[in-house]
Steps between C-alpha positions, in 0.01 A plus 500: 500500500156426689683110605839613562559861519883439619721216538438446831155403494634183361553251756824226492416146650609420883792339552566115427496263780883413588471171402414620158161279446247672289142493509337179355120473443476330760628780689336799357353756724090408523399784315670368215315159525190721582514757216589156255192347596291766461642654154458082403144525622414822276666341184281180557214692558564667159496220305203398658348755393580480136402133509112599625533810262207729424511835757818326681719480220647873437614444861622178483729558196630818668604276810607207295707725260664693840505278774828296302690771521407671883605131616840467319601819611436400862622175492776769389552781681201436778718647821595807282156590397419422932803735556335751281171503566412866634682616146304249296162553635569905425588342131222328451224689661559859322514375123208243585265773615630688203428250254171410665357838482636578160304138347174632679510812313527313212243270504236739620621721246462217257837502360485125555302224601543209695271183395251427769484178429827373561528763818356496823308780648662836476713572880417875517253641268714493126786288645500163445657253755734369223641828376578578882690190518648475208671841590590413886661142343669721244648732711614225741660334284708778378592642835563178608764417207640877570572447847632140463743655222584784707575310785781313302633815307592652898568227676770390199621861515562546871682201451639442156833456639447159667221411325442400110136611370378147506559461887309834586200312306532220686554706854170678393297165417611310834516913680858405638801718445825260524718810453701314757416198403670553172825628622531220737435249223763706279763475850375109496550457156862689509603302772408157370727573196785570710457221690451248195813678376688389754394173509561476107851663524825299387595509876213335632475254247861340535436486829215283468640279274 
């Protein structure tokens, strides 16, 4: 209810171009190249991390374990979660401040410890840096998926009548509706068969011969 509180709030991709060509890589929008190096950068960093060990490696095995997952469902869904944006950072933001104050009543209540010496300096008083991301990867990660899954769920709804479930995924992963697209290709398809109909009937081929 907090992501998508009606139907609306879901967003369909823009028309396709009228040639029908879809995004390629080499094509994508910048942020997408942008956001892929950067998510790339983090998961690198994290096994970094785990290689030097010591204080670093809580936090590098949190972005090693992670990272995998944030980058496969941009490489996904990366203009949906764009599209989105306003209604993912409200997703993320209220259960990570949630989660983030709950842990730091924990620990300074002692209800559990986190080893110093795999962890870095605590970020606010009882928090530790880890726990905090550990909770803002965790929660991207599912409001991520959520919106990337929602996305496909309305966008195959509003148009389940030209479009099979597996084309609103793809729409959604290269963000182009072919709504048109698909009934032109159905009209180009129809009229191809008529034509090699006509070319295969009886008529036409005593006449050639």
């Amino acid at each position: 209810l907090l992501l998508f509180p009606a139907r609306n709030c879901i967003q369909d991709p823009p028309p396709a171009e009228a040639n029908g060509n879809f995004s390629t890589l080499k094509s994508k929008p910048s942020f997408f190249i942008s956001g892929l190096f950067i998510l790339t950068s983090i998961f690198a960093g994290g096994l970094y991390m785990v290689l030097v060990g010591g204080h670093y490696l809580y936090l590098g095995l949190i972005l090693a374990w992670s990272f995998p997952v944030l980058i496969l469902q941009w490489v996904c869904a990366s203009a949906a979660i764009v599209a989105h944006r306003s209604i993912i950072v409200r997703g993320v933001f209220t259960p990570f401040i949630s989660l983030c104050l709950l842990d730091w009543w924990a620990i300074k209540n002692s209800i559990w410890v986190i080893n110093s010496d795999y962890a870095l300096p605590p970020l606010i008083d009882n928090l530790p840096v880890e726990e905090a991301v550990f909770f803002a990867v965790t929660c991207m990660m599912i409001v991520w998926g959520l919106t990337s899954v929602m996305t496909v769920i309305a966008h195959y709804r509003r148009n389940e009548t030209i479009l099979s479930f597996m084309q609103a995924v793809k729409n959604v992963h290269l963000w182009s509706k072919q709504n048109n697209l698909s009934v032109e290709e159905n009209e180009g398809k129809g009229e191809r068969s008529q034509v090699q109909a006509k070319l295969l009937s009886p008529a036409n081929l005593s006449r050639n011969n």
